[in-house]
N, C-alpha and C positions, 0 to 999 in steps of 0.2 A: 598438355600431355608431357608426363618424363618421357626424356631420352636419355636412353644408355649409350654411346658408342664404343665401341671394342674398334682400337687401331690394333690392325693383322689378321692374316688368317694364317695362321702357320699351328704348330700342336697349340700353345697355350692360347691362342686369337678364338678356334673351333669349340674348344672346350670351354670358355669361359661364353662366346655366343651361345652357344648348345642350350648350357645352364641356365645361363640370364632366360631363356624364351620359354623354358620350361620351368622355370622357379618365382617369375614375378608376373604380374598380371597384364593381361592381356591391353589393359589399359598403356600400358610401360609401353616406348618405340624400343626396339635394339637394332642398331644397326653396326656392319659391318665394314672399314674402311679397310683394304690391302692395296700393298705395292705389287699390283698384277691381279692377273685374273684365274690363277690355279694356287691349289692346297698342294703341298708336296711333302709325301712325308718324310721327312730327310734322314729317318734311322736306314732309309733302303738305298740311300744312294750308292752305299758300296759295293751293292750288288750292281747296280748301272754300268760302274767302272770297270766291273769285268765281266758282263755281258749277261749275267744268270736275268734281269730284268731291263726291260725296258724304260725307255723313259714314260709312256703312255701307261706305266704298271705302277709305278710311284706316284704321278702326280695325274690330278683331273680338274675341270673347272668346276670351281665352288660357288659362282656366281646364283644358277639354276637350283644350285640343292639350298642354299640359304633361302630363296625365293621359297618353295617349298614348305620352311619352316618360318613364314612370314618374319624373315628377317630381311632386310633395307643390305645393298650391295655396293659398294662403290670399289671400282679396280685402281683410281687412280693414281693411288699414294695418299699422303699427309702432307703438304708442302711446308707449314707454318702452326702454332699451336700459338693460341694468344689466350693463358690460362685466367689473366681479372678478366675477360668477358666470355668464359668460355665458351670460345669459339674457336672452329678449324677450319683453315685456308686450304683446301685437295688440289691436288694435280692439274684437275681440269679444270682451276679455275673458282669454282664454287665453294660457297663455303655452310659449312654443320654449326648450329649449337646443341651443346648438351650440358644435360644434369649432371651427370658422371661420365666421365673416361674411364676405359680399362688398357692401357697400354700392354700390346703383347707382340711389340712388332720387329722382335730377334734383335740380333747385332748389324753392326755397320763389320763389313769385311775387312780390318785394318791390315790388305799385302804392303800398303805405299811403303811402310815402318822398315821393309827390307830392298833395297834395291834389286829388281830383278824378281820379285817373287809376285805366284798368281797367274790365273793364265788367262788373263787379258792382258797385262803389260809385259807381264814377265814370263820367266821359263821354265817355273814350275803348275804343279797339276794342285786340284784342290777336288774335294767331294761336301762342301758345305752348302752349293746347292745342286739342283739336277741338271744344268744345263754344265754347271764344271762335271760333274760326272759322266754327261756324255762324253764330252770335253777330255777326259781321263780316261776313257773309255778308246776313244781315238790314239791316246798318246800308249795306252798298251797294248794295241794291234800293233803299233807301228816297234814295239820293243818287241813282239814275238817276230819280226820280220828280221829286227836286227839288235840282239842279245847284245847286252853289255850293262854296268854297272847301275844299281838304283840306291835311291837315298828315299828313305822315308821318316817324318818326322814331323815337330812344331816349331813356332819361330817363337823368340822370346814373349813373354807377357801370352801367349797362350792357355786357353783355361779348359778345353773341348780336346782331350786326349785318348775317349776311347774307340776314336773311328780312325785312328792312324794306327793301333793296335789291331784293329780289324783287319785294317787292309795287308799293313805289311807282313802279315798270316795268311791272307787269302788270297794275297799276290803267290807268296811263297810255294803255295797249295798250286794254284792256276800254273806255274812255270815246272813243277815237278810232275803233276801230271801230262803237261804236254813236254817232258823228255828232254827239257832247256834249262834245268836249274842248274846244271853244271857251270853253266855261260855267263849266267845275270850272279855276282855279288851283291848281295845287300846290305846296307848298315840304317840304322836305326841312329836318328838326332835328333837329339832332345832337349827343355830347357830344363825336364827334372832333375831332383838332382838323387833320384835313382831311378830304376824302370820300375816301374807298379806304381808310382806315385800317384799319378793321374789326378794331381791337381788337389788332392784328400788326406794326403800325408800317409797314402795307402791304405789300402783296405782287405781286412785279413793278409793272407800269405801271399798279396798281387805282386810282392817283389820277388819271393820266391818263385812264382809260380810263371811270370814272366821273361823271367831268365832263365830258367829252364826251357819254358818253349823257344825264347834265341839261341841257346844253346845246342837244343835238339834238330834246330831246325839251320842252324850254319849259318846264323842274323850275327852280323856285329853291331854294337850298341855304342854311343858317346853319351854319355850324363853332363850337367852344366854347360852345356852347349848354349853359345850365344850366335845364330846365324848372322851375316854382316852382310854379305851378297850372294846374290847368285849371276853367274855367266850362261852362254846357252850351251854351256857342258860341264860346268865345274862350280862347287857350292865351296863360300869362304865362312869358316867359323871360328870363335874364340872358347876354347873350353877353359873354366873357371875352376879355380878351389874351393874350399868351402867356405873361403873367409872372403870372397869375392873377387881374391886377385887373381891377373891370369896366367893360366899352366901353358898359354902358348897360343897359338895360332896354325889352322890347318885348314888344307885345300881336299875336295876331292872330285875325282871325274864322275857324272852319268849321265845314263840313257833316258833315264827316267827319272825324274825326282815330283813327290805328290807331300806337300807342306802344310798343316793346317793352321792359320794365322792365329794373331791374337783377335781380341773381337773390341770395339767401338760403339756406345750406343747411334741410333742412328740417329741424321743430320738434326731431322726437325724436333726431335726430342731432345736432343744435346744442346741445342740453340739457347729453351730455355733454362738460363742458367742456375734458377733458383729448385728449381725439379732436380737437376743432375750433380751426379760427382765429377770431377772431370776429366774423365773419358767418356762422358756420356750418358751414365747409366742412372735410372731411377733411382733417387732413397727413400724408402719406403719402411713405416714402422713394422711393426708386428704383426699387424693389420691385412701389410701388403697396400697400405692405404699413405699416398704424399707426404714428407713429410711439412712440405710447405704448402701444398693444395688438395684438403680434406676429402675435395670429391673426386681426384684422379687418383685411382689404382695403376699399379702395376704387377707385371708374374712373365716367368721364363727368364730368358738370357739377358732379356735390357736390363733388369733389376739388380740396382747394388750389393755386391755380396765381400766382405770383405774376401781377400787371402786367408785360409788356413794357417798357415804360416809363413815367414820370410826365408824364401832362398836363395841361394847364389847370384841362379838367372830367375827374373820374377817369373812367375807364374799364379796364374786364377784359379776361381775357384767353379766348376762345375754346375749347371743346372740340367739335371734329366727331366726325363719326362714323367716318372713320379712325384719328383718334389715339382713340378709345374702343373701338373693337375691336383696337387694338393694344394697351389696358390688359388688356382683361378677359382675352385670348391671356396675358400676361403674367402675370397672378393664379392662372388655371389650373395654368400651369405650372412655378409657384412653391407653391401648395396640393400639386400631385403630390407635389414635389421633399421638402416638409414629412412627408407621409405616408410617403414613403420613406427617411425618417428623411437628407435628402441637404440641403444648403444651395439656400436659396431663391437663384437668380441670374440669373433675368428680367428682362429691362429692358423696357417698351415703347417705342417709336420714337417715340410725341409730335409727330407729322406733324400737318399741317392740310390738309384739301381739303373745297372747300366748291363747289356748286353755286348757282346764281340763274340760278331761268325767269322770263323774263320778256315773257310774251306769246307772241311769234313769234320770240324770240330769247331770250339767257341769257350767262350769265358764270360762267366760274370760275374757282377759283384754289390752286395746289398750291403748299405752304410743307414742304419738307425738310429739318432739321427746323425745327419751328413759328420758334422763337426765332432770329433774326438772329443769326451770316451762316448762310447757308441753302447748302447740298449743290445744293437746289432750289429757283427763287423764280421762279414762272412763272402769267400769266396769259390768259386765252384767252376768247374770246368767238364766240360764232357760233348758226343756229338747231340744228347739231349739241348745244350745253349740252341743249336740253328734250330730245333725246331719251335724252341722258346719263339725265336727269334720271328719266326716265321708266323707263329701265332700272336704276336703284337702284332704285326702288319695286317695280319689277317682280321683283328677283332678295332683295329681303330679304324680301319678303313668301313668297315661296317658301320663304325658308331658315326662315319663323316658323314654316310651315303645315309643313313638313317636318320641323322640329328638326333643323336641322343645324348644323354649328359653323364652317360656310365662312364668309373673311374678305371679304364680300359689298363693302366700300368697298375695298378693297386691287385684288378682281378686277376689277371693271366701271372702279376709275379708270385701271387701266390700259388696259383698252379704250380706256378714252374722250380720255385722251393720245396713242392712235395713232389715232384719230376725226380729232383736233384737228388731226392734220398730214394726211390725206387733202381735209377736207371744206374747202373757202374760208369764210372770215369773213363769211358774208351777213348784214345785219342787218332 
């Protein structure tokens, strides 16, 4: 019997299990290996961090609902990938062969890279998964008890920019509505090297449109930001020129600081050397398919993407969850085509569309495709974005609970495109 294994459950791990079980025969094993035993959707955790949702609202176990859709569950992790006999070494000890791999098992959290950042070791807050966001969630009860200065932002080589725009909006929102934004300062650090960059070299008027809402909203902003440390009150940074050298070095105090790292593929994928770049991340042709081992795919964040372009402070490049459900679509289809003894000739479309709620309002922004000149470069803002917003959550979590293979970013952004020309830009 083929076996498929999908390493992750995370958006691109569900989507590409979904697909494989409803696209290839019943004949085919698919099984699913995660590091844990819950699915989390991690576009909600900014809400966790300030209390609008639960942690029990964002994440559930996926164990039972993969059961369900006769798919194979293992919690324990990946410990070891030994890609001539393919085979995998799990957490507990055991080990899988398969016919094909479908890697989808996110980033490695690179805090180490800054002294003092992360909150495990260090003293800042993070929302990349749900237990930091309860975690952040704790650290902004404890700022409304006792107001004082916040830092929000990326740390160098960061490529995941529009949930620190989320938040430090929705923070903004949460402290003026409860009657305190007098008290908390907030600046914005960053490694772009303007605000709207977000990793794409911008998209439509995200520069304008972003410093505008800092400006409307009393956000101070630093661009070419290099963070060096953090203290447990005070963050050290080097801001740069354009030609790399540096304009200086500066300190500053808070009460709150919430940092989103760079990313790392993770350990057992990055191990084998001839699979990764090195930082870890998959190289994968056009395909989406190894470029050294024909039967492992990859899609999502582990997958090699170059930079856009070079900046000051480096920075990555972006994978939402359009262009990842347009990989995993694309693996499926290229696995069939394999099985059917036919040439794999899938392309995914590499689009970017991203969401930021932000309070009582939001932002977003569609790149067709991602990389400059764009088919499509369009950005939109209004308090229509939260209900966008609120409808992705609303129709993937369905598609988890259902096992279905519908392209849940593809449907609702089109919705939410013809939203955007119905409803006025209120802010």
């Amino acid at each position: 019997m083929t076996t498929v294994i999908v390493a992750g459950a995370g958006l691109g791990g569900v989507s590409a299990a979904f697909e494989l079980r409803e696209t290839l025969s019943k004949e085919v094993n698919v099984e699913v290996v995660n590091e844990g035993e819950e699915f989390n959707f991690v576009p909600s955790n900014p809400w966790v961090a300030f209390g609008s949702r639960t942690r029990d609202q964002v994440a559930l176990p996926i164990g039972p609902i993969f059961d369900k859709h006769d798919i194979d569950f293992n919690g324990s992790g990946i410990k070891h990938i030994d890609p001539e006999a393919r085979r995998l070494t799990l957490g507990d000890g055991s080990q899988k062969s398969y016919d094909f791999l479908v890697i989808c098992t996110g980033p490695k959290l690179a805090f180490e890279q800054v002294p003092g950042a992360g909150p495990e070791n260090g003293y800042t807050q993070s929302i990349c998964t749900v237990d930091h966001a309860v975690k952040a969630h704790q650290a902004f009860e404890q700022l409304l008890e006792n107001p004082g200065p916040v830092l929000v932002g990326a740390l160098p080589g960061a490529s995941c920019f529009g949930p620190a725009y989320e938040y430090v909006l929705s923070l903004e929102y949460e402290l003026r509505k409860r009657k305190i934004r007098d008290r908390v300062p907030i600046t914005f650090i960053t490694p772009e090297p303007y605000i709207g960059h977000m990793g794409l070299g911008g998209v439509g008027d995200s520069k304008g449109l972003m410093e505008h809402k800092f400006r409307e909203h009393g956000i101070k902003w630093v661009c070419n930001a290099k963070v060096t440390e953090f203290s447990n009150n005070e963050a050290s940074f080097d801001v740069l020129n354009e030609d790399g050298s540096s304009r200086g070095s500066q300190q500053l105090p808070f009460h709150l600081a919430m940092f989103l790292p760079a990313f790392k593929g993770s350990p057992a994928v990055a191990e084998v050397t001839e699979l990764c770049n090195p930082k870890g991340f998959v190289k994968v042709d056009k395909h989406q398919r190894s470029v050294a081992y024909p039967e492992i795919y990859a899609a999502g964040v582990c997958v090699a993407i170059a930079p856009i372009e070079e900046t000051p402070v480096p920075v990555g490049a972006p994978k939402t969850g359009l262009m990842i459900e347009s990989m995993t679509s694309a693996i499926v289809a290229n696995i069939k085509a394999t099985l059917e003894d036919e040439a794999a000739t899938a392309e995914p479309t590499l689009s970017a569309l991203c969401l930021a709620d932000m309070g009582n309002t939001g932002m977003t922004f569609l790149a067709v495709p991602q990389n400059p000149p764009r088919n499509q470069n369009w950005t939109g803002s209004g308090r229509w974005v939260h209900w966008a917003k609120v409808g992705f959550e609303k129709y993937f979590f369905h598609k988890v609970r259902h096992g279905t293979s519908e392209p849940v970013y593809e449907k609702v952004g089109m919705r939410m495109m013809g939203l955007s020309r119905l409803k006025p830009k209120d802010d």
